[in-house]
VOLUMTI-781309 format. One line per field, with one value per residue (C-alpha): residue in one letter; x, y, z; residue number from 1. Coordinates in steps of 0.001 Angstrom, whole numbers, plus 524288, in hexadecimal, padded with zeros to 5 digits. Layout:
% VOLUMTI-781309
code = (A ...)
u = (X ...)
v = (Y ...)
w = (Z ...)
pos = (NUM ...)
% end
This chain:
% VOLUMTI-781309
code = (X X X X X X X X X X X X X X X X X X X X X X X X X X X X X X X X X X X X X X X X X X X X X X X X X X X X X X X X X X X X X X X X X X X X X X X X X X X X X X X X X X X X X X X X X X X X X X X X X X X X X X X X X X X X X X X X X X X X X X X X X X X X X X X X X X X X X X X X X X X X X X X X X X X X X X X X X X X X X X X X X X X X X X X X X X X X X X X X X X X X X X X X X X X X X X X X X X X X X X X X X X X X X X X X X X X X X X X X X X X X X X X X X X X X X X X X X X X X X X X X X X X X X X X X X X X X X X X X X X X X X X X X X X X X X X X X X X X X X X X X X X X X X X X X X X X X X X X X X X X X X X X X X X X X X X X X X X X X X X X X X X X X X X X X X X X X X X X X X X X X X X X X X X X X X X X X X X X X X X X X X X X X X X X X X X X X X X X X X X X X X X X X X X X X X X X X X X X X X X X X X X X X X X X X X X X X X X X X X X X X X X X X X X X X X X X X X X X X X X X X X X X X X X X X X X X X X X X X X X X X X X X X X X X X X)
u = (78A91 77E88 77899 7717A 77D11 78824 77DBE 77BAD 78B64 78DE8 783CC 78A44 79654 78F03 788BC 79686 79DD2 7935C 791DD 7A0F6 7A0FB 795D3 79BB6 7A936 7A15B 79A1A 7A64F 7ACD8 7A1D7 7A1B2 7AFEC 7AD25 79FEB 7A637 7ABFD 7BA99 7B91B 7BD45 7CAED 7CA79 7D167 7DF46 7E3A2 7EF26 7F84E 8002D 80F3A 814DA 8219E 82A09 82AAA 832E8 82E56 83DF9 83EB4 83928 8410F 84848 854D7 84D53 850BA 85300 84D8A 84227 83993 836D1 838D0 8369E 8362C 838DA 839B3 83B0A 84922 84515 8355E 82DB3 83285 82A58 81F62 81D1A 82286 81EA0 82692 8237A 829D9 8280C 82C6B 837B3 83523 836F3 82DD5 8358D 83A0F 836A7 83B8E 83A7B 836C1 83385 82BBC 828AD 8182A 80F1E 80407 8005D 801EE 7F234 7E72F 7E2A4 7D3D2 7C7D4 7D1DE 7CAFC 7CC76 7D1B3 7CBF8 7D916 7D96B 7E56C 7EF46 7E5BE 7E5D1 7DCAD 7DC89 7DBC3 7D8FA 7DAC5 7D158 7D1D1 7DCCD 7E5C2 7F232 7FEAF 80B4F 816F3 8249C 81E76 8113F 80579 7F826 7EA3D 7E90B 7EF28 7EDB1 7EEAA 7F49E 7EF60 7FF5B 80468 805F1 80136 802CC 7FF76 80078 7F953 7F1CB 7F9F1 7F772 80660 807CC 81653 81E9C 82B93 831D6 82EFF 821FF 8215B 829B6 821BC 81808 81574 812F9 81216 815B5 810CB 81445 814CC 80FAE 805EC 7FAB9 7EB5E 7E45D 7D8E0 7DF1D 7DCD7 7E05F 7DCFD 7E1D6 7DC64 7DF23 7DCA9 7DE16 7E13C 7E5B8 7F2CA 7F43C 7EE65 7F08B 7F009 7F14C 7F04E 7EC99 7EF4B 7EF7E 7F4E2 7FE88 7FAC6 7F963 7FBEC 7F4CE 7FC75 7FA3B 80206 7FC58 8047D 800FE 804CF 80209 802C7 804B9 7FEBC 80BA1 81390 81714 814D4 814A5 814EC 81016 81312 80BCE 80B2A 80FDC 810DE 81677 8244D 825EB 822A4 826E8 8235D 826C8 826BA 82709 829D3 8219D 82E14 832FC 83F35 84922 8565C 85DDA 8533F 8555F 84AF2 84A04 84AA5 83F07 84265 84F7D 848A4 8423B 84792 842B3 83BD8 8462B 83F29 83B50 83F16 83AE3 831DD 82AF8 81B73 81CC3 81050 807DE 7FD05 7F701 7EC3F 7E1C9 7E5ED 7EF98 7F937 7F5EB 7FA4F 80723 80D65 80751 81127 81A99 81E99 8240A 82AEB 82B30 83914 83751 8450B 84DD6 84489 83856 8317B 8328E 8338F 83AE6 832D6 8359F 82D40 82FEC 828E9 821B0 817EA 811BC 80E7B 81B6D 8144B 80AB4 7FC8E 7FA38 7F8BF 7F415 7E8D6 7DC27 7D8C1 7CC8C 7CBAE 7BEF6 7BC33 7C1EE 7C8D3 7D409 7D9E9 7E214 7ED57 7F5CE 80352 80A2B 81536 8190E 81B27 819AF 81AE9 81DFE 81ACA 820F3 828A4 81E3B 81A27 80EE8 80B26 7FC27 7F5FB 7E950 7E7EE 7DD65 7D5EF 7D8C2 7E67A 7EEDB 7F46F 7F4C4 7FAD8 7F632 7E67C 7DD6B 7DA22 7D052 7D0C6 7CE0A 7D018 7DED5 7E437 7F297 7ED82 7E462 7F123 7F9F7 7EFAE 7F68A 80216 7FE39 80378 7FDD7 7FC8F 7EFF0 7EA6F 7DC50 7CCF2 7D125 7C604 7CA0A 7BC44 7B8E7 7C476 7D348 7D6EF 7E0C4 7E887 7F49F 800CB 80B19 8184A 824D1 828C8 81E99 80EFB 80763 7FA69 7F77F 7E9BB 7E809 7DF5B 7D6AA 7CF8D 7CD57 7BE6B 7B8A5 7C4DF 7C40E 7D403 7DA92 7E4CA 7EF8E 7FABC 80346 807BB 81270 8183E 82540 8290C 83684 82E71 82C5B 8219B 81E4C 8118C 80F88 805AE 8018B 7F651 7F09C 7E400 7E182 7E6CA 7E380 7EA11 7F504 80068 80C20 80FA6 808A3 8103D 802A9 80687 7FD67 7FF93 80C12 80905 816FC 81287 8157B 81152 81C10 81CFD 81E4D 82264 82C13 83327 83301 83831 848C1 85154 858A9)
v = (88EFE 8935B 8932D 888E4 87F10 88423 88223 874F8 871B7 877C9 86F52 86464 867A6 86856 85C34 85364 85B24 856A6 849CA 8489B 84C8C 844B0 837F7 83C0F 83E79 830E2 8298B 83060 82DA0 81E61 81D89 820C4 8170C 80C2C 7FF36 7FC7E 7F649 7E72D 7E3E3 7DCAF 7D130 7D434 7D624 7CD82 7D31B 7CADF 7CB8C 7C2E5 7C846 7C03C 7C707 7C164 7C5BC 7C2D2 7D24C 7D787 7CD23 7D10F 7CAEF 7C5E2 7CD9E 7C4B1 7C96E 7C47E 7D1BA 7D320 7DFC0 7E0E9 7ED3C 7EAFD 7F698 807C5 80496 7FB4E 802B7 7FF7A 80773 80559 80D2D 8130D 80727 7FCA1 7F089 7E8E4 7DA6C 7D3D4 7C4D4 7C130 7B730 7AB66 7AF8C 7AEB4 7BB84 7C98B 7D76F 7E2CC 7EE46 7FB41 806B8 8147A 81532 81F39 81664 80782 801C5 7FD0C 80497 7FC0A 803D6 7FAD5 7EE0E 7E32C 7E6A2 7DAED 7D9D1 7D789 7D75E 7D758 7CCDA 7C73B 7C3D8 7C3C6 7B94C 7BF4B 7B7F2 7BC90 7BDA8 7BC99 7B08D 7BCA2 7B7E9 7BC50 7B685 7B7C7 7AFC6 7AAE6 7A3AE 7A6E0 7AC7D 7ADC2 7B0EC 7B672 7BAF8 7CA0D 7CCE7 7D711 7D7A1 7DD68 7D2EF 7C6AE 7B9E9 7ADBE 7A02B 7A447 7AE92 7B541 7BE85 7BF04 7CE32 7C9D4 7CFA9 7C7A3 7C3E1 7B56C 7B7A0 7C009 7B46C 7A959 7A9D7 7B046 7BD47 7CC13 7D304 7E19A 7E62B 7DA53 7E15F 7DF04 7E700 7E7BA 7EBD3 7EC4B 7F787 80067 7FFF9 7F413 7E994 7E786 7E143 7E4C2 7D9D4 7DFAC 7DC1E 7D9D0 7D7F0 7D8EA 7E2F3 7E207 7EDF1 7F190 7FFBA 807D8 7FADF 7FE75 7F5D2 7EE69 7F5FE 802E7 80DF3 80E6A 80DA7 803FF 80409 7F917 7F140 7E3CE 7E05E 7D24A 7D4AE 7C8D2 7C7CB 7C5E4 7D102 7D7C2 7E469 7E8F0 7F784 8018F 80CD1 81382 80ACC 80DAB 7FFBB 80019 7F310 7E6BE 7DE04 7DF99 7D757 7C90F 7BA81 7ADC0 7A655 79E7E 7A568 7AE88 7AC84 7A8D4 7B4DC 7BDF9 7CC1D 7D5CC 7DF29 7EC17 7F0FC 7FE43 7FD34 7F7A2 80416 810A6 81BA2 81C9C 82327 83152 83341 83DA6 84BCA 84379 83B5C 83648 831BD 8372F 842CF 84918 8509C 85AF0 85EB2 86B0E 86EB2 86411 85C70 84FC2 850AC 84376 83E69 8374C 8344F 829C3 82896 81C3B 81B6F 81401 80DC0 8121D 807C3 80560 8067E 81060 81BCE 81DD3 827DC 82C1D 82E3A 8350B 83287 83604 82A28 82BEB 81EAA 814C7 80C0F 800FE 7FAAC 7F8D0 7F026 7E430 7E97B 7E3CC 7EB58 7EE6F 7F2E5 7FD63 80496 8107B 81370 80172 7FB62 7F058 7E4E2 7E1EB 7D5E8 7D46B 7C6AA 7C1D4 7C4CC 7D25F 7DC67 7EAC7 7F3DA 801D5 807B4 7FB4B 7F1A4 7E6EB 7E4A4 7D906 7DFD1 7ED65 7F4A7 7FDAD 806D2 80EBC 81A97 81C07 8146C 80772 80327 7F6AC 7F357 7F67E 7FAC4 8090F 80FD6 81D4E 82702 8347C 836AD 83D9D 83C3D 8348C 82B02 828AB 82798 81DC1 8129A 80B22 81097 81587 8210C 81FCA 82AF3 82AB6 83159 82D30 8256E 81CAE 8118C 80E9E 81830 81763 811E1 806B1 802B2 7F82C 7F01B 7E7D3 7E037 7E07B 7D84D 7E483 7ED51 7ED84 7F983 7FECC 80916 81354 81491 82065 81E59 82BBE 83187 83028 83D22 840B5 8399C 83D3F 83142 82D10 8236B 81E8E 811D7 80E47 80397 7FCE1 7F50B 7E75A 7EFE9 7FB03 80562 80AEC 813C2 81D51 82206 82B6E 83003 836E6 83AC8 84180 84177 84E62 84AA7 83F27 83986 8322B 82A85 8214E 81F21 816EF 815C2 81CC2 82659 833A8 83C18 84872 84D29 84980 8502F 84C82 84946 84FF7 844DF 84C89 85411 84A20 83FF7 844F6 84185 84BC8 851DC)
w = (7792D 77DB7 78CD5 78D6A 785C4 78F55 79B1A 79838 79738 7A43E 7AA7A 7A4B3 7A940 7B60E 7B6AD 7B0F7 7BD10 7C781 7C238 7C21A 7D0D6 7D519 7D0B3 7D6D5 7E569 7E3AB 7DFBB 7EC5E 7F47A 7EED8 7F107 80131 800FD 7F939 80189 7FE23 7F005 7F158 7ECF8 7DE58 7DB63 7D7DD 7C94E 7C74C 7BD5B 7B362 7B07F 7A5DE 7ABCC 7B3C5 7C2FA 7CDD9 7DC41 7DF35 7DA0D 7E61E 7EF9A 7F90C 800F4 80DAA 818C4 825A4 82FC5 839E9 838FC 846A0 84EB7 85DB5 8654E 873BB 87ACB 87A20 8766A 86CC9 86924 85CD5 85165 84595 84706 839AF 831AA 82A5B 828F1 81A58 81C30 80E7B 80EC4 8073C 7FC29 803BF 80D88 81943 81A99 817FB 81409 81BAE 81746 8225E 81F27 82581 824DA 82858 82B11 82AA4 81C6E 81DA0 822A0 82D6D 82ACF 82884 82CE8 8340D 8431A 849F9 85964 85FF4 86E79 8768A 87233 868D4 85BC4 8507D 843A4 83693 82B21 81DC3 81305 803E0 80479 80943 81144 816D9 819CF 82313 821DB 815BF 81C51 81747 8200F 81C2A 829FD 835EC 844CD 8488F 85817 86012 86523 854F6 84E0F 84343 845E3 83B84 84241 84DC0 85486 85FA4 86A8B 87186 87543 87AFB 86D83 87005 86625 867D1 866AD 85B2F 855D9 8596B 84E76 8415C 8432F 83D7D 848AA 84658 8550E 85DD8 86A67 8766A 86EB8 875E2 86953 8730B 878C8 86C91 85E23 85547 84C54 83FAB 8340D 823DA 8189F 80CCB 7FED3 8017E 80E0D 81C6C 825FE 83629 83BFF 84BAB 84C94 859C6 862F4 86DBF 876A9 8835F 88CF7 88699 87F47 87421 8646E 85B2E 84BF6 84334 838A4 83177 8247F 81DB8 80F11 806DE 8004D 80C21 81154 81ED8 8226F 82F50 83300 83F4B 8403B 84D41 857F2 86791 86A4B 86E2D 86EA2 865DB 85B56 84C9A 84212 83C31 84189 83A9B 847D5 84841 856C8 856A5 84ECF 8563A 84E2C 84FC6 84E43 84D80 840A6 8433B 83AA3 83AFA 837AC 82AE7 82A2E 821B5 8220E 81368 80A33 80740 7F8C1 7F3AD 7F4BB 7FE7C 7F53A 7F7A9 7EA22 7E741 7DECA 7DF1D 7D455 7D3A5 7CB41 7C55D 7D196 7CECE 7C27A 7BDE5 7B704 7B556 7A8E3 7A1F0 7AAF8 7B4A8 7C103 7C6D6 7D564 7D755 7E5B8 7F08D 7F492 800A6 7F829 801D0 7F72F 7EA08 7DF81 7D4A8 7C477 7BBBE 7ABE6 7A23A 79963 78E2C 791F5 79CA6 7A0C8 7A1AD 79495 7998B 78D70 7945B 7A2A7 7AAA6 7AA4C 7B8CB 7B43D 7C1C4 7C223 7C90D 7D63B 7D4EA 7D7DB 7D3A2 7DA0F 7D1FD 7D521 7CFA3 7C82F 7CAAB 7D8BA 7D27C 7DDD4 7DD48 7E900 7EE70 7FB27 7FDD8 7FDC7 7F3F1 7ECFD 7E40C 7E2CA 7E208 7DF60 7D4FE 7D5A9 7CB85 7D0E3 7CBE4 7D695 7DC07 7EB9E 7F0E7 7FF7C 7FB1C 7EFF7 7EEEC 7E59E 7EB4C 7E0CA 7E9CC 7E797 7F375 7F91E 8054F 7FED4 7F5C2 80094 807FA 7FFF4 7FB14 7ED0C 7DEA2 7D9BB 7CA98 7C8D9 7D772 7D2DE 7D114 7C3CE 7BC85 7B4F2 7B577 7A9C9 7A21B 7A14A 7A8B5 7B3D3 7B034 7B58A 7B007 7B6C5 7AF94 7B3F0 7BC49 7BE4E 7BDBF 7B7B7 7BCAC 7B1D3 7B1B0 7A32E 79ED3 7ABD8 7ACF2 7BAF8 7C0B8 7BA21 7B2C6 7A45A 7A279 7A1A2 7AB18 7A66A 7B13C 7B474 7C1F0 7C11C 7CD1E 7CA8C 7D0A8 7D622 7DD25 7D3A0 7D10F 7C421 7C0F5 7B3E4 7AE81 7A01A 79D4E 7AB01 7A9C2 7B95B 7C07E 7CFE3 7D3B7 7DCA2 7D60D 7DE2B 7E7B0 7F54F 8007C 80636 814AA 81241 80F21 81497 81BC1 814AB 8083F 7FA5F 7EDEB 7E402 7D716 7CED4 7C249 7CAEC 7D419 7CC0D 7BF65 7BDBF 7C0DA 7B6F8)
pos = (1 2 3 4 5 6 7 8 9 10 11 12 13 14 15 16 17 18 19 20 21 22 23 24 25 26 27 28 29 30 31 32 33 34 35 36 37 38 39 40 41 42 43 44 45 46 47 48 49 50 51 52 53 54 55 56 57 58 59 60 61 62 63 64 65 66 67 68 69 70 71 72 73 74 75 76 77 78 79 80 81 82 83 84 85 86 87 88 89 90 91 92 93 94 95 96 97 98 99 100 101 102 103 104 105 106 107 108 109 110 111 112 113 114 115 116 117 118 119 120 121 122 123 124 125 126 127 128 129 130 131 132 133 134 135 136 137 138 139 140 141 142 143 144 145 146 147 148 149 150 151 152 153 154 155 156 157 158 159 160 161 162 163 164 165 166 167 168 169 170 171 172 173 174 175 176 177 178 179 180 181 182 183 184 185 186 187 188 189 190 191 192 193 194 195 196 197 198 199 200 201 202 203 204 205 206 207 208 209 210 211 212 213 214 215 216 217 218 219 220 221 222 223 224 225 226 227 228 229 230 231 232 233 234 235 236 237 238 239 240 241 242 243 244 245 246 247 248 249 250 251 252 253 254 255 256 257 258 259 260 261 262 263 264 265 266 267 268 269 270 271 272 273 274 275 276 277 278 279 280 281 282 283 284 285 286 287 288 289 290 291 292 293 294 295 296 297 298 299 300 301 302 303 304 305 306 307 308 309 310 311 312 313 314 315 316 317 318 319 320 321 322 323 324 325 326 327 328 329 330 331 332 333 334 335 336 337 338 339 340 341 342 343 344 345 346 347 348 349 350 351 352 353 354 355 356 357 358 359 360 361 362 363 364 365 366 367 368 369 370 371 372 373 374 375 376 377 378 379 380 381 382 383 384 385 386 387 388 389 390 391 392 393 394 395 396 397 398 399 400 401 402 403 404 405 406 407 408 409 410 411 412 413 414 415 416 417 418 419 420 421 422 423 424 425 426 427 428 429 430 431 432 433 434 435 436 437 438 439 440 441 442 443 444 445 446 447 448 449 450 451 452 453 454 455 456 457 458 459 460 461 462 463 464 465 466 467 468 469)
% end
């Protein structure tokens, strides 16, 4: 080869490299300009498969879902802890389900700041045909208290939290308390695609410099979650009302008696890897792993096998024809529903870039452990994938499962194909599989969406998860 040939090839090799790295800085520097992209309509998926909802029923629990906290002997106790009430099939009653959290379930950022003063109330109307429900009546609308708490029929500013008054109308009662948001802190207020979220951040009470940050969220399905992150407040009342006055047997629920601690998975389980360029490369191609859900569905045991194809047929999958840095909205048929962490889903987004989330879209394409922690979210190939250029993302619904699968999508300047299933079953579990992987920096696993653990470890997938001898 003479000088001027092996010249010419090193400036080439020059020129591919800083082309390669100047469209990786603008497509950073476009992700940080760009607006949120706008939510597409939702792909509804087909099942010829029969599907009863009755799977997921539960025996209603009877009980009025009301808690009041009195005095220092008898001082709020759920700071911390979320409380998921999800109405039995008749509508009349709901299931309790308590969880240890590290932070609210929604980001109450860029929410739309409602101008409370004291014992004042603010009307909030819902947009998009959105609406929520409570004892099985349906609300486009609704009226947010200054004093912790939702009411439906009517706007209220009572700061007195007996329990007659919490009972006299329909109402969410987050922490029933004499609050003076104009004393510090704020209430907002965030629609999103499943559900809206009021949250009152640092509001101190009447009278006193203190800081109280809790949440409710009204699920579009039904449900109602209700939020406590740091509270001051000793006293109060939190939980549901009928609007029908106090019932003559009346006994108050005990919410954290509900509560269990979270069973501990084992060898301390985040359910999650991270792999390496060179350091720590990918090493799972051709296996799967099924996440089997504990009895209390807060955790999850993991199985590696070995497979030399995808469980589920893509034959007959919908095309979600994801471009570059896209998600897409997929709805499920059927009344099917599929769960993660203990809560229930009958939509989700699936994003190009190698993942699913459930409570809102996400096309992140910079795959650290606190962006994938930011999120209820699966973890099929967490990295800067483009369907865009090759392969496609598509999605089936089966009678007891539905399949997202990443077939031969190459990575944004990495031409080795990547192929990968993520499969959520109707009874909880949850299985990834991977074949020919050509992607070696990405994060894989399960995220409860509580954001990232200072005591966190990465699981070694091929290690913990293979059987035993």
């Amino acid at each position: 080869m003479n000088r001027l040939t092996f010249r010419t090839i090193v400036i080439l090799a020059f020129c591919v490299a800083a082309f390669g790295a100047e469209e990786k800085v603008s497509k950073i520097n476009a992700e940080k300009s760009r607006e949120p992209e706008p939510i597409p309509e939702a792909i509804s998926l087909k099942t010829d498969a029969l599907y009863s909802a009755d799977i997921l029923a539960e025996t209603p629990v009877q009980d009025y879902f009301a808690e009041q906290f009195t005095s220092d002997d008898d001082a709020f106790d759920l700071s911390y802890h979320s409380v998921t009430l999800v109405p039995t099939p008749d509508g009349i009653s709901y299931n309790a389900e308590v969880q240890q959290i590290l932070q609210l379930p929604t980001d109450p950022i860029k929410g739309t700041v409602l101008a409370l003063g004291d014992d004042t109330y603010s009307y909030v109307k819902l947009s998009d045909l959105a609406a929520v429900s409570i004892y099985g009546l349906s609300f486009t609308d609704f009226y947010v208290g200054s004093n912790g708490y939702i009411t439906f029929l009517v706007g209220d500013q009572d700061y007195t939290e007996s329990l007659a008054d919490h009972f006299d109308t329909l109402r969410i009662s987050g922490l029933f308390r004499d609050f003076n948001p104009t004393a510090g802190g704020e209430v907002s207020y965030k629609q999103l695609t499943d559900r809206v979220a009021v949250s009152w951040q640092n509001v101190p009470e009447y009278g006193r410099e203190n800081f109280n940050t809790f949440q409710i969220e009204m699920f579009y399905d039904g449900t109602i979650r209700i939020s406590w992150a740091d509270i001051d407040a000793v006293r109060g009342i939190v939980g549901l009302s009928d609007g029908l006055g106090v019932p003559p047997d009346f006994e108050e629920t005990d919410f954290s008696e509900l509560s269990k601690p979270p069973i501990p998975p084992i060898t301390g389980d985040y359910l999650t890897e991270q792999f390496v360029q060179n350091d720590d490369p990918f090493d799972l191609e051709y296996t799967s792993v099924t996440f089997f859900p504990t009895s209390d569905g807060t955790a999850y045991v993991g199985l590696l096998e070995e497979i030399s194809d995808l469980p589920t047929n893509t034959y007959l999958a919908t095309n979600l024809k994801l471009r570059d840095d896209n998600f897409a909205w997929v709805r499920l048929s059927n009344q099917a529903r599929v769960r993660i962490f203990n809560q229930s889903f009958s939509s989700f987004f699936v994003s190009s870039n190698g993942y699913i989330t459930f409570t809102t879209p996400d096309n992140d394409f910079t795959e650290t452990l606190e962006e994938h922690f930011d999120k209820l979210r699966i973890a099929g190939l967490y990295t800067d994938l483009t369907a865009a250029y090759a392969g496609m993302v598509t999605a089936i619904q089966l009678y007891n499962r539905v399949a997202i699968t990443w077939q031969e999508v190459p990575e944004f300047e990495n031409t080795a194909r990547n192929t990968f299933q993520i499969e959520m079953f109707f009874d909880g579990k949850i299985r990834i599989s991977w074949l020919d992987i050509g992607s070696r920096s990405n994060i894989v696993g399960l995220s409860n969406g509580l954001g990232l653990s200072p005591d966190f470890e990465e699981t070694d997938f091929s290690v913990e998860y293979t059987p035993k001898p």
